[in-house]
N, C-alpha and C positions, 0 to 999 in steps of 0.2 A: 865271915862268909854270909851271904845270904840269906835270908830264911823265908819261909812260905806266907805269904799276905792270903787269908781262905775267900777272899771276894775275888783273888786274881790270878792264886793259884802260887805254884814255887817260882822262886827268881829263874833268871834265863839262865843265869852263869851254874845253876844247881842243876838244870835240865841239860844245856849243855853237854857239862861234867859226865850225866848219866847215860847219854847218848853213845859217848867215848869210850865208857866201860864198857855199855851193853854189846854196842859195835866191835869191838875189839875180840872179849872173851864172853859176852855173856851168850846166854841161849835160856832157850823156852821149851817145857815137857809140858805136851800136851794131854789130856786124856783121850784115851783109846777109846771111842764110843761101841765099839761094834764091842771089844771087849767087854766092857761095860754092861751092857743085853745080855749079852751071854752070861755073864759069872755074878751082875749082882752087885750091891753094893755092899753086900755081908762079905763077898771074898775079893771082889776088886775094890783098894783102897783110894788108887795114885786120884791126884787130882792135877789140877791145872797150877802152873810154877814157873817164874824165871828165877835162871841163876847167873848170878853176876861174881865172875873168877876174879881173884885175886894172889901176887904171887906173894904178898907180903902179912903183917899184922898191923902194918899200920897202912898199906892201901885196903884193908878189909873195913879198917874203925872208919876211914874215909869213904868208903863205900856205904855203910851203915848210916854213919851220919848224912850223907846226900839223900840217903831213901828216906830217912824219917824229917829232914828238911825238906823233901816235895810230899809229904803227907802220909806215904806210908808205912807200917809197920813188917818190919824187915823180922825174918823169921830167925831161926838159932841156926848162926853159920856151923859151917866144918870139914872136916879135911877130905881133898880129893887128891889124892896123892900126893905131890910134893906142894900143893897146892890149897887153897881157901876156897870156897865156896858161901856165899850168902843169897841165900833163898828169899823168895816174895810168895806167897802162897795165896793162894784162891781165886776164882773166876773171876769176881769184879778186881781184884786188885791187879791180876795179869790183863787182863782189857786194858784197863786204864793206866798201867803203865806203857806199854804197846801203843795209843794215844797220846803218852808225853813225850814219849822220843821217836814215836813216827815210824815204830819198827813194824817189818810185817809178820811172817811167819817165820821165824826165825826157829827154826826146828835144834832138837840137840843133837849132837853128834853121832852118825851112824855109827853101831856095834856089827854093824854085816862087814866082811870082805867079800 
């Protein structure tokens, strides 16, 4: 598979790839800013996150391995129900993935009915 050249950035077929997951199952938690004001950084924790689903352990290691092939450090996945989860954590690293595969606001799935 391809791997990242750092003057040119990750290969296409790596971006590609990440495009498909992200498109498919992933999503983006954003931070609540007004919450944020209000409560603080001592009691409001969350920060900024994409998560890229996975139904298997070997499309998670492949998922894994694509993130740390376009440069970044992929956080400690884990179970969302019958399901995987692998997280990207932090501001600049959710901007600038959102810039490699051209997503926009790709919000996480409403808890409201």
């Amino acid at each position: 598979m391809p791997t990242t050249n750092p003057s040119r950035g990750p290969a296409k077929a790596v971006v590609q790839r990440l495009v498909r997951v992200f498109s498919g199952r992933g999503y983006l938690r954003r931070q609540n800013k007004r919450r944020m004001a209000k409560e603080g950084t001592n009691q409001y924790k969350k920060g900024e996150e994409v998560r890229l689903i996975a139904d298997t352990r070997s499309e998670l290691a492949e998922i894994r391995k694509l993130l740390v092939q376009a440069g970044f450090k992929p956080g400690k996945p884990f179970r969302k129900g019958a399901k995987y989860c692998q997280p990207v954590y932090g501001k600049v690293a959710v901007g600038r993935f959102l810039t490699l595969v051209g997503g926009k606001n790709k919000r996480a799935p409403s808890r409201r009915k």
